[in-house]
C-alpha positions as a Python dict, from the first residue, in 0.01 Angstrom:
ca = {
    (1, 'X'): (0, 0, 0),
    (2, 'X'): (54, -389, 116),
    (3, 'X'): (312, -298, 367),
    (4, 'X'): (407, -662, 510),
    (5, 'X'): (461, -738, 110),
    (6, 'X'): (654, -469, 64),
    (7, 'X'): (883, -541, 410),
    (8, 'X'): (964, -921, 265),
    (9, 'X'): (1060, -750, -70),
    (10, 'X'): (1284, -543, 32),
    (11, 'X'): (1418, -850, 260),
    (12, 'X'): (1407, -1044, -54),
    (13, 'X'): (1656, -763, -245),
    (14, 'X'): (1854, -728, 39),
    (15, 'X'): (1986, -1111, 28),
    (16, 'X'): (1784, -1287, 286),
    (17, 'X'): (1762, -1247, 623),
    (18, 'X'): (2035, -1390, 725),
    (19, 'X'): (2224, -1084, 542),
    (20, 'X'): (2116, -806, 785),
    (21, 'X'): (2218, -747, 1027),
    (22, 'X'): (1983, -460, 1226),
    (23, 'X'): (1768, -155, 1069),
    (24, 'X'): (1608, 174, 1223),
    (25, 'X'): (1468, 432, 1028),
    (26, 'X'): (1449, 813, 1026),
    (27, 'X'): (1208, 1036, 895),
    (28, 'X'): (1255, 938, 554),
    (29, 'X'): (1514, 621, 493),
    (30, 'X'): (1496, 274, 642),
    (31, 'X'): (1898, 243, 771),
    (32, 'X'): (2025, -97, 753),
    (33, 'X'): (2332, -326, 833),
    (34, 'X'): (2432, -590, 563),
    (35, 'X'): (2727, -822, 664),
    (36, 'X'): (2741, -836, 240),
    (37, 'X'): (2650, -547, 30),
    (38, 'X'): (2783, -720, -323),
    (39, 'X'): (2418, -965, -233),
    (40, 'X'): (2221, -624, -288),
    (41, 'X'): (1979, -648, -609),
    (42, 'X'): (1981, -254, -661),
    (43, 'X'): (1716, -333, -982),
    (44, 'X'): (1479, -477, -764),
    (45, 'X'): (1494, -256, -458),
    (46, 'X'): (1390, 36, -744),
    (47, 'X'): (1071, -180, -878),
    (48, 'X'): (957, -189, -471),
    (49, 'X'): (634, 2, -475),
    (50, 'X'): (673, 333, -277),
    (51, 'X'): (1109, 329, -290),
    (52, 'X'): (1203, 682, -410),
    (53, 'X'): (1578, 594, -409),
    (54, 'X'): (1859, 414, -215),
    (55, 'X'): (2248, 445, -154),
    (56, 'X'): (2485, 305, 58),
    (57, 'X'): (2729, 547, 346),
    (58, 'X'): (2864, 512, 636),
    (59, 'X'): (2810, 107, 627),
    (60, 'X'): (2472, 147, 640),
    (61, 'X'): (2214, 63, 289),
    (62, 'X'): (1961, 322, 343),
    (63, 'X'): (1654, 294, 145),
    (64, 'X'): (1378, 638, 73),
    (65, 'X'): (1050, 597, 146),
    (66, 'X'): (926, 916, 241),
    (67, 'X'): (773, 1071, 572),
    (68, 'X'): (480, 851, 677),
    (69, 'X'): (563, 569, 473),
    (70, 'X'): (910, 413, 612),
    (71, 'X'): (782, 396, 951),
    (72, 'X'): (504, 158, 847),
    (73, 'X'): (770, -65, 605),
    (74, 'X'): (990, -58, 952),
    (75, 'X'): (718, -203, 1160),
    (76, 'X'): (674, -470, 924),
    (77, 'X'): (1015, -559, 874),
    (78, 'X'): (1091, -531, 1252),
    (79, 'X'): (854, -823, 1276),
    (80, 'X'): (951, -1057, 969),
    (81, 'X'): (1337, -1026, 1081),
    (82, 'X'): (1205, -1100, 1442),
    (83, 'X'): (1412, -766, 1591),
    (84, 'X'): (1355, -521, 1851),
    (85, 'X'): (1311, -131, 1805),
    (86, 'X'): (1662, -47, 1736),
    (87, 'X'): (1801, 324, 1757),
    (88, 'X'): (1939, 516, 1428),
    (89, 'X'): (2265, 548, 1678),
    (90, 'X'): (2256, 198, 1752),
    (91, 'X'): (2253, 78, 1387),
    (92, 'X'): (2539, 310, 1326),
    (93, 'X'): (2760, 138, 1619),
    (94, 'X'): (2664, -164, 1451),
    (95, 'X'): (2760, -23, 1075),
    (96, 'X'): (3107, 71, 1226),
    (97, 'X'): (3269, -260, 1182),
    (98, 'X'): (3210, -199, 804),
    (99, 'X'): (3397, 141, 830),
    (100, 'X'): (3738, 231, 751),
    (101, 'X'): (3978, 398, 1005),
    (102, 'X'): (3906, 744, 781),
    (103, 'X'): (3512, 711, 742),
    (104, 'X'): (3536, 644, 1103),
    (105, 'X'): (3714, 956, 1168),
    (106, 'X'): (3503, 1141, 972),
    (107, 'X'): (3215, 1023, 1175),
    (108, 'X'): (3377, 1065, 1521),
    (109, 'X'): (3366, 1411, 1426),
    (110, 'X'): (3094, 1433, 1299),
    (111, 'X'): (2916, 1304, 1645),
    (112, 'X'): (3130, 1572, 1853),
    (113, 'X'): (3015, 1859, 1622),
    (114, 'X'): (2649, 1791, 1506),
    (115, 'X'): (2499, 1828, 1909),
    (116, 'X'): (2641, 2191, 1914),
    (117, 'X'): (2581, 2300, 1559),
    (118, 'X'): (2256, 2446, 1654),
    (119, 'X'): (2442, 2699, 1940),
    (120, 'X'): (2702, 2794, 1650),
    (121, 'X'): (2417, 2852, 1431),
    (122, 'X'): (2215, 3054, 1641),
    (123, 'X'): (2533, 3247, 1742),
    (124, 'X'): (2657, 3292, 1394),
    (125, 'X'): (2301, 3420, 1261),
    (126, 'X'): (2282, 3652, 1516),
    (127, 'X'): (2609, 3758, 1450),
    (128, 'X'): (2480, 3814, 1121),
    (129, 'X'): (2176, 4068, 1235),
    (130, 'X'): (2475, 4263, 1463),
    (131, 'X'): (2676, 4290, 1087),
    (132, 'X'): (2349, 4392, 934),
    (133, 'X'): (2240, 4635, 1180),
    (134, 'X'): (2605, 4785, 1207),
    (135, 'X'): (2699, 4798, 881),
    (136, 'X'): (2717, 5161, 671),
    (137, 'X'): (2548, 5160, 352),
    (138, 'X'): (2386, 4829, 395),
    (139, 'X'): (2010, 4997, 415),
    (140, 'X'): (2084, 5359, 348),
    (141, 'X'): (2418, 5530, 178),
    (142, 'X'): (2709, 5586, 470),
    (143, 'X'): (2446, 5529, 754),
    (144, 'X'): (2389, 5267, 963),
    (145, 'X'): (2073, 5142, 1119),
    (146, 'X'): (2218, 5232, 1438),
    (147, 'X'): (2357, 5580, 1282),
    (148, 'X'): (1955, 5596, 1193),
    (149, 'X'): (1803, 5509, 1550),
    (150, 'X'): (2098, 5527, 1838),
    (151, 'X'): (1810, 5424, 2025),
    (152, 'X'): (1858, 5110, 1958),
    (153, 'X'): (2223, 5078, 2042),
    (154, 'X'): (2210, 4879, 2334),
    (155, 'X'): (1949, 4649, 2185),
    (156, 'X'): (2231, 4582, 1948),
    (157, 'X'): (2521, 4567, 2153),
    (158, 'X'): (2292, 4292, 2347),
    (159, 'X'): (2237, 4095, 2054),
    (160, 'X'): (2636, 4075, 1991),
    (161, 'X'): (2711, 3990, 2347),
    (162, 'X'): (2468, 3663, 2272),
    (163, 'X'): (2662, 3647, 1963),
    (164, 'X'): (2951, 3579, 2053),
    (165, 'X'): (2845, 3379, 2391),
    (166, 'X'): (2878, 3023, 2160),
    (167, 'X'): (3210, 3107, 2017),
    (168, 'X'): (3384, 3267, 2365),
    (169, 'X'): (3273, 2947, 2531),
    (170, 'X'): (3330, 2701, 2227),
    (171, 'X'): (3568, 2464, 2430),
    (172, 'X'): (3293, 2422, 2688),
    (173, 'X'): (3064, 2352, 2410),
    (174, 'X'): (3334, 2112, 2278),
    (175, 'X'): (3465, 1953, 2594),
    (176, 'X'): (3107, 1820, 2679),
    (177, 'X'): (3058, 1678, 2317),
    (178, 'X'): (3387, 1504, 2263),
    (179, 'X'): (3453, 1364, 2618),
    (180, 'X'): (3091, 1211, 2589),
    (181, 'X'): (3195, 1075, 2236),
    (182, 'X'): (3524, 928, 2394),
    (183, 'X'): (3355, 762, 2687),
    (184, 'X'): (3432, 1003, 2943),
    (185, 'X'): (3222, 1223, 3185),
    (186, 'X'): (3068, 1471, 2991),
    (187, 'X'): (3052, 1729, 3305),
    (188, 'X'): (3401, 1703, 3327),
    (189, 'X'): (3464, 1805, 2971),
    (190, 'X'): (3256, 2089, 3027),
    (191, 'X'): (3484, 2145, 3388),
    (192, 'X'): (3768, 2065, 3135),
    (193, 'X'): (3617, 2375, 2877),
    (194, 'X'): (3547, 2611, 3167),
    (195, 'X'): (3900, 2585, 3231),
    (196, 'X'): (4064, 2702, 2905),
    (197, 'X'): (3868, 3021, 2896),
    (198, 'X'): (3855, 3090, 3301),
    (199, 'X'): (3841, 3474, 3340),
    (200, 'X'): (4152, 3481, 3548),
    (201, 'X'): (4340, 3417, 3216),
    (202, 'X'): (4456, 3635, 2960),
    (203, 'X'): (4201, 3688, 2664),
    (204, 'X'): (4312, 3398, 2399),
    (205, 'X'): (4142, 3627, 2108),
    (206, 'X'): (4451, 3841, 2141),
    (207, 'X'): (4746, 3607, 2188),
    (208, 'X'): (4972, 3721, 1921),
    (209, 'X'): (4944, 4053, 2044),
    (210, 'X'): (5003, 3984, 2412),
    (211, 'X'): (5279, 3781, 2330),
    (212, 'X'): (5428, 4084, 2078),
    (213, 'X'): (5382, 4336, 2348),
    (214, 'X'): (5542, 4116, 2638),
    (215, 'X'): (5220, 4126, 2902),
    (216, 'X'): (5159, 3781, 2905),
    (217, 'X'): (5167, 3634, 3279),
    (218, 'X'): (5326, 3260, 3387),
    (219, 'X'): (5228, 3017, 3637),
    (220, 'X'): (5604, 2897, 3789),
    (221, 'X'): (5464, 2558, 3841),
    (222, 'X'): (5777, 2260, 3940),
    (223, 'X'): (6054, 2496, 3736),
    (224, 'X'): (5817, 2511, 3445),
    (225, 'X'): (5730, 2882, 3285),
    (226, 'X'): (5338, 2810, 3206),
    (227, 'X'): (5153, 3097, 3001),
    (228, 'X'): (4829, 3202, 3139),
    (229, 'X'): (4632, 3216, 2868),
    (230, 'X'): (4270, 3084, 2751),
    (231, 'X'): (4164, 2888, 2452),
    (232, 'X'): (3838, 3095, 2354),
    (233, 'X'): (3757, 2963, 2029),
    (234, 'X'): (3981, 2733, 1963),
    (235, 'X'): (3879, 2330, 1845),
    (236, 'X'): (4205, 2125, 1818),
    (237, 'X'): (4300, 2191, 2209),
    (238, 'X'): (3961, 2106, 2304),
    (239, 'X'): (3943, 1800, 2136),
    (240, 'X'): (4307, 1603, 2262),
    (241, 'X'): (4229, 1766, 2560),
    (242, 'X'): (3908, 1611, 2585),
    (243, 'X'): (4066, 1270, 2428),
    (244, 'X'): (4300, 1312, 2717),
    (245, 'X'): (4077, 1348, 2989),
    (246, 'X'): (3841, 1063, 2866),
    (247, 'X'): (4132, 811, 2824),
    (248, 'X'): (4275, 905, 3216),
    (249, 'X'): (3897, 844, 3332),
    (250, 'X'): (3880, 461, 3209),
    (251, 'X'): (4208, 423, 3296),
    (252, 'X'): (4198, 507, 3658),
    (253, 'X'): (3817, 350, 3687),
    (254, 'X'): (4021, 0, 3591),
    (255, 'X'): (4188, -14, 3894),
    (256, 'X'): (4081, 253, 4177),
    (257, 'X'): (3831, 74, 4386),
    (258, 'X'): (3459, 213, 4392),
    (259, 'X'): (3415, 334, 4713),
    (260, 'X'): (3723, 578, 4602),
    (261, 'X'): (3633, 603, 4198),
    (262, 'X'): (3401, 944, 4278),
    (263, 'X'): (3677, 1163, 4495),
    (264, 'X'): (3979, 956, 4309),
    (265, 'X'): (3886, 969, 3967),
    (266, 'X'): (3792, 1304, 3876),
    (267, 'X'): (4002, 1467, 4082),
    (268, 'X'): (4327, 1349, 3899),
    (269, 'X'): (4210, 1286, 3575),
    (270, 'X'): (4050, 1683, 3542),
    (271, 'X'): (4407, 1796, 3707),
    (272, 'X'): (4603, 1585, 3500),
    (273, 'X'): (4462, 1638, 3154),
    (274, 'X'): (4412, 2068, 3249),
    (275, 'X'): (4805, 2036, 3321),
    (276, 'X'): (4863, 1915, 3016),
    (277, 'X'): (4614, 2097, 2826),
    (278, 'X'): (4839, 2446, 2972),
    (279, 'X'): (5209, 2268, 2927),
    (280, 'X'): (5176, 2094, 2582),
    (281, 'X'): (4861, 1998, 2423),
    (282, 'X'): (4707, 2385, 2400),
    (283, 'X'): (5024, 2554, 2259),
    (284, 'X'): (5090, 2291, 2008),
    (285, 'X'): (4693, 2266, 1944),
    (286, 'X'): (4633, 2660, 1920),
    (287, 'X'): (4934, 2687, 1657),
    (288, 'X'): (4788, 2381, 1470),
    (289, 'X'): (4452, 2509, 1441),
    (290, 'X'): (4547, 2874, 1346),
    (291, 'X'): (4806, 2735, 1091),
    (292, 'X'): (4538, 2513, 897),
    (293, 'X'): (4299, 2811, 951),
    (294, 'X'): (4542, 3018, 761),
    (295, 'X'): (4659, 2757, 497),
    (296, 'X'): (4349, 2745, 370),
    (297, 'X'): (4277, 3074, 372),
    (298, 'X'): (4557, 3173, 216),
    (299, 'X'): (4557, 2900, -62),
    (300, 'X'): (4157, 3061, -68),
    (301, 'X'): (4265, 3376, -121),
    (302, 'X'): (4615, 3255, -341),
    (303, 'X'): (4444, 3073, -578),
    (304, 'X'): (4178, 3289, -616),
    (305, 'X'): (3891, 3168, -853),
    (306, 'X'): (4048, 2885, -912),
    (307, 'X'): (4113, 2737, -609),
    (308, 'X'): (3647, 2811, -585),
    (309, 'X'): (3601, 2618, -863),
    (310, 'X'): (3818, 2329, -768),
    (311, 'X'): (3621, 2333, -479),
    (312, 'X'): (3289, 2401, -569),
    (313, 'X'): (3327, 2125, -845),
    (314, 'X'): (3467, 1829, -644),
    (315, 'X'): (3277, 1951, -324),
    (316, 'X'): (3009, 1675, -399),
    (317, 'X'): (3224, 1402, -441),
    (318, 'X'): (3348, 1470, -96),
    (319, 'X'): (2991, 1458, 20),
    (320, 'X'): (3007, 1114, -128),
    (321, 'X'): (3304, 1024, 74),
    (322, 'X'): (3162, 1161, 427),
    (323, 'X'): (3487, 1392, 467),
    (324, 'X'): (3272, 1708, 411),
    (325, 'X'): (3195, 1646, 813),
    (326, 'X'): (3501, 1727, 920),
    (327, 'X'): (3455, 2061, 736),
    (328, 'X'): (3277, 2196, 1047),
    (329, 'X'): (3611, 2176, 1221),
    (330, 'X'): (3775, 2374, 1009),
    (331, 'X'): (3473, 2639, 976),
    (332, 'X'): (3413, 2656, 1307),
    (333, 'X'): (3840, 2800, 1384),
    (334, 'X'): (3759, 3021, 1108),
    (335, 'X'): (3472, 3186, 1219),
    (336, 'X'): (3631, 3192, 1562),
    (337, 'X'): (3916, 3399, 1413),
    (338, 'X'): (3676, 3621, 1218),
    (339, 'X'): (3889, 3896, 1234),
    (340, 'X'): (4186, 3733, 1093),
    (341, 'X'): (3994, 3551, 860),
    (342, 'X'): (3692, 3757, 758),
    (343, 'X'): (3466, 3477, 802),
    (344, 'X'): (3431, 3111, 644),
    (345, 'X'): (3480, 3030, 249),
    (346, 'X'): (3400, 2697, 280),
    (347, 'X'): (2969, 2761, 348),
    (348, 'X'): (2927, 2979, 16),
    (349, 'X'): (3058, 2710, -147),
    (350, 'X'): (2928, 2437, 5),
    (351, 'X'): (2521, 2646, -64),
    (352, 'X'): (2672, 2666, -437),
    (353, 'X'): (2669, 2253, -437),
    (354, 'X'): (2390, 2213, -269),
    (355, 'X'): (2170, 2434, -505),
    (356, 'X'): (2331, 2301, -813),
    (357, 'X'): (2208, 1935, -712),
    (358, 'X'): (1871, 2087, -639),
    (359, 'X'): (1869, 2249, -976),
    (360, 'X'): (1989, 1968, -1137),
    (361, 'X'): (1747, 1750, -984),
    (362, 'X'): (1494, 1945, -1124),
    (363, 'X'): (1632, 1945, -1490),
    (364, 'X'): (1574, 1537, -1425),
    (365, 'X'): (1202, 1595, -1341),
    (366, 'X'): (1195, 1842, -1669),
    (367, 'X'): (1337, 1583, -1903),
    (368, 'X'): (1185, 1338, -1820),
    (369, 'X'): (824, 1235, -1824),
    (370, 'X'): (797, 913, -1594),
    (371, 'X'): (582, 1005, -1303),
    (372, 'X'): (739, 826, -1037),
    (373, 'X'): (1116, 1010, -1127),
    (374, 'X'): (916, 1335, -1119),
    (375, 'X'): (767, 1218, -769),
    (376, 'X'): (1116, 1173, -698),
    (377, 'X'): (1290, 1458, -832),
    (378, 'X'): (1090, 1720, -764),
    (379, 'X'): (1059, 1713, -363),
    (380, 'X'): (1446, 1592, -343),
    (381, 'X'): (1579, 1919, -562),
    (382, 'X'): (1337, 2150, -370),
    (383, 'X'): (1485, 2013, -63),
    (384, 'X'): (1816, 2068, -160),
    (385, 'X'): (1795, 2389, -314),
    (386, 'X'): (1678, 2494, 100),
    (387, 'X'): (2025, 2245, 234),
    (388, 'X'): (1919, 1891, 268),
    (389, 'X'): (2098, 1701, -57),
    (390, 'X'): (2068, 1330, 20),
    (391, 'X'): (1742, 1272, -159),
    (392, 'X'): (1808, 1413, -470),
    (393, 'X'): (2213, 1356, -469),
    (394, 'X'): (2178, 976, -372),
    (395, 'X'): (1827, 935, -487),
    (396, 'X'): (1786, 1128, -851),
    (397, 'X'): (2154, 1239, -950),
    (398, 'X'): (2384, 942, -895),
    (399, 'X'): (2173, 722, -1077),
    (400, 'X'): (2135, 997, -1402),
    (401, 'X'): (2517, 1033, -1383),
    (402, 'X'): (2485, 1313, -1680),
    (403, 'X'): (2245, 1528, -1364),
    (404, 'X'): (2535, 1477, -1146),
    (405, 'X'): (2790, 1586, -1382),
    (406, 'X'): (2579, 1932, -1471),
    (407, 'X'): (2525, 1938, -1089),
    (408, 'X'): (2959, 1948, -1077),
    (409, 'X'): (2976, 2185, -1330),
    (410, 'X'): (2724, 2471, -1210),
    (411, 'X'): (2899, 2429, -805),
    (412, 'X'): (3225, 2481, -1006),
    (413, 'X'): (3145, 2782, -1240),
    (414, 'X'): (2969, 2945, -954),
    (415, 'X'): (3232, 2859, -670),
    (416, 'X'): (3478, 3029, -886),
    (417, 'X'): (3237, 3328, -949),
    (418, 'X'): (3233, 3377, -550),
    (419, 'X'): (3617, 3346, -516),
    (420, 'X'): (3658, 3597, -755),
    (421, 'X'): (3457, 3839, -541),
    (422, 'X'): (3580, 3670, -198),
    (423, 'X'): (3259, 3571, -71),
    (424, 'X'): (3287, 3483, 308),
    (425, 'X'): (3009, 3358, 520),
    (426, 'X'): (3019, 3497, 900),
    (427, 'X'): (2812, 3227, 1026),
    (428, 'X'): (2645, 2906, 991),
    (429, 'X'): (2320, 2741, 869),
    (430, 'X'): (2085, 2623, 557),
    (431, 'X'): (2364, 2596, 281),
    (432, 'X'): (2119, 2704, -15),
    (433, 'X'): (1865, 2968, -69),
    (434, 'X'): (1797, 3042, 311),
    (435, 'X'): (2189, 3058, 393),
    (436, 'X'): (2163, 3458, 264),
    (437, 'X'): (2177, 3579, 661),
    (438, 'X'): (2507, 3414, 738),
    (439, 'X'): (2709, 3566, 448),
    (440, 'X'): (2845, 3914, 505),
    (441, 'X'): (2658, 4206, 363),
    (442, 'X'): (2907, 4340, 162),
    (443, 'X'): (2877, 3998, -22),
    (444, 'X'): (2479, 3929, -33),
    (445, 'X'): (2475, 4072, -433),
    (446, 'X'): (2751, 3888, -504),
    (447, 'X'): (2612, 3553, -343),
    (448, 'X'): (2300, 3588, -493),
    (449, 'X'): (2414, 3595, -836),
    (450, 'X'): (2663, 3267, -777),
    (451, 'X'): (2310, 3104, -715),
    (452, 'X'): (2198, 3196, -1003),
    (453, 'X'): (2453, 3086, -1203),
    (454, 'X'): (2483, 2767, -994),
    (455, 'X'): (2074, 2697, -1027),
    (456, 'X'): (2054, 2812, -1416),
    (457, 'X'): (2382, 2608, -1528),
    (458, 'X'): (2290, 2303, -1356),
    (459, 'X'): (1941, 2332, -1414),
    (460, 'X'): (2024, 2330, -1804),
    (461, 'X'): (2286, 2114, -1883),
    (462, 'X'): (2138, 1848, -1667),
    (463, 'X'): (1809, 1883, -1865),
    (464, 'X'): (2050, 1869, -2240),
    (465, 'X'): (2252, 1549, -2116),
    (466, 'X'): (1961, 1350, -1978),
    (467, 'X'): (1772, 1432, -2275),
    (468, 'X'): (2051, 1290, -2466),
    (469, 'X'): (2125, 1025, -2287),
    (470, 'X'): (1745, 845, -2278),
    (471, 'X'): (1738, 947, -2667),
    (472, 'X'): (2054, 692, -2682),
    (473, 'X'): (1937, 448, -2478),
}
């Protein structure tokens, strides 16, 4: 491959140099800044030797090239555009001023939750093996594996204790994320975290009943009754509370002078923003979060099958938009309320999606016989039918529309199937084949048939309409 050729090409498509603004590149994509997208010659970029697809989120135009090959077309375009190496997290600063006040939302949360996703995950799975292992009937009828070998009791009690470790500490988890996202000291949003679940306060797992059964303590603190209470598990709290603590930080570095900023500083902006978290922002915050944690379970569990497939069948579409980041919120106060809740709806459905654009991928590759769409196809709906959609959403399925459409229709049918049977997830991970150890194991027979109706729907009806539609055109 001529890779300098290929570099001014793809400057070329993108409207000159003068229309971009930076690039980076990850392992697969080249991620790049326009100041015009409308200049974009889409028709070209696909005739590019070695492009495998291209789509535009986040205000960044991201080209595929594939592992081995982008880095190469990077190098060479780093040089013709006369740039430094620029970060992926630098281009996306850059691609902000093309975002809306939602998409930038969207992504604020997004770069709170994504650090700690891999401590939820690892909590939830093992979660997940404690279920397994506890659960009656699950290997043997009416016995447990513990029931089988009490021997290993303990081994199991100490795999819940780590467990749970990610979710009883979430809003130190969370105050180190968001007070580094909002310019603050991350340290102090863990300090900040540490103090909502000190073990001098009540346990926050059991609020409603403390506060049924009367036993819950106050701080008298200036005439004001305070509850002393934690916030294990909870999000919303965390995250003002962190907002709060980052904003009194830059606000007292503006005018306290330096040789005072380190005793100064901290002291009064942790004191002031835990005061607040205990007076106003936690109760307001806890009720918020439990409230949307039950609205949607309830309108889950209201609406039944029907509420899945209106899901599962617009759940894509919101992967479009970027929203489906702020998802993790929402999962994340579920599964911290797992006993209210019985786990998270919203990770069943989201592996439905994501295997019906895999499968639907693959009915492109079937239907068609061009060799570089098969090159495509095949790789991007293998990878999503294991999680990762981007390739063969942005890359295969958008640009078949009919795929895209059979991709919809699968999610939907076997969303609904899933509601039906109230399939709950109990933790996080892959959303697609390999996501079978976070659902509950009352529900694995259950979830494995929604992917089969998700991967055999999609799978067909994508193969029918793109049949169809190339006989037309």
């Amino acid at each position: 491959m001529n890779f300098p050729k290929i570099a001014q090409q793809v400057i070329e498509k993108l409207g000159g140099k003068e229309n971009i603004v930076t690039a980076a590149h990850c392992a697969t994509r080249l991620r790049i800044v326009l100041n015009d997208e409308s200049k974009v010659d889409k028709e070209g970029i696909d005739n590019i030797e070695g492009v495998k697809g291209q789509f535009a989120v986040a205000g960044q135009y991201q080209i595929i090239f594939g592992s081995g090959t982008v880095n190469k077309v990077h190098a060479e375009l780093t040089k013709l555009l006369g740039i430094g190496d620029v970060s992926k997290a630098e281009v996306a600063e850059a691609a902000g001023g093309n975002q809306s006040l939602l998409q930038r939302l969207v992504k604020g949360l997004s770069d709170i939750f994504v650090p700690i996703i891999p401590a939820i995950v690892a909590g939830g799975l093992l979660m997940g093996i404690y279920s397994m292992l506890t659960a009656k009937g699950f290997f043997v009828d009416e016995l447990s594996v513990i029931d089988m070998h009490p021997e290993l009791k303990d081994l199991v009690d100490f795999i819940n204790t780590i467990a749970n470790a990610p979710f009883v500490f979430l809003p130190v988890l969370l105050g180190f994320s968001a007070t580094r996202k909002f310019g603050g000291n991350p340290f102090l949003g863990a300090a900040l975290g540490m103090l909502l679940v000190h073990p001098a306060l009540a346990d926050g797992w059991n609020y409603a009943l403390t506060l049924a059964e009367g036993k819950i303590q106050y701080w008298n603190v200036l005439g004001l009754q305070i509850e002393r209470v934690g916030y294990q598990g909870t999000v919303i709290p965390t995250l003002i509370s962190a907002w709060v603590l980052a904003t009194l930080e830059k606000t007292f570095r503006k005018f306290v002078p330096s040789y005072l900023d380190n005793l100064v500083t901290p002291l009064f902006s942790l004191f002031i923003a835990g005061f607040l978290a205990f007076t106003l922002i936690g109760p307001i915050g806890r009720e918020a979060g439990s409230l949307i944690a039950a609205g949607l379970t309830w309108l889950y569990d209201t609406l039944g099958f029907i509420g899945g497939a209106i899901f599962g069948t617009f759940y894509a579409p919101i992967v479009i938009t970027g929203m489906h980041q702020t998802f993790i919120a929402v999962e994340t106060q579920l599964l911290a309320e797992m006993a209210r809740t019985g786990g998270t709806f919203i990770f069943p459905i989201a592996a439905m999606s994501n295997i019906a654009q895999g499968a639907a991928c693959l009915g492109v590759a079937f239907a068609l016989k061009d060799p570089k769409v098969r090159g495509l196809a095949i790789p991007s709906g293998i990878s999503a039918l294991l999680g990762i959609t981007e390739p063969a959403m942005f890359g295969v399925n958008l640009r078949y529309r009919q795929a895209f459409i059979a991709a919809m229709i699968g999610s939907g049918l076997a969303s609904a199937f899933i509601a039906f049977f109230n399939v709950k997830a109990i933790a996080l991970g892959a959303a697609g084949f390999l996501g079978i150890p976070s659902i509950k194991p009352d529900s694995l027979a259950m979830y494995s048939i929604g992917m089969a109706i998700s991967f055999i729907v999609a799978f067909s009806l994508s193969t029918v309409l793109v049949k169809r539609a190339q006989a037309k055109a």
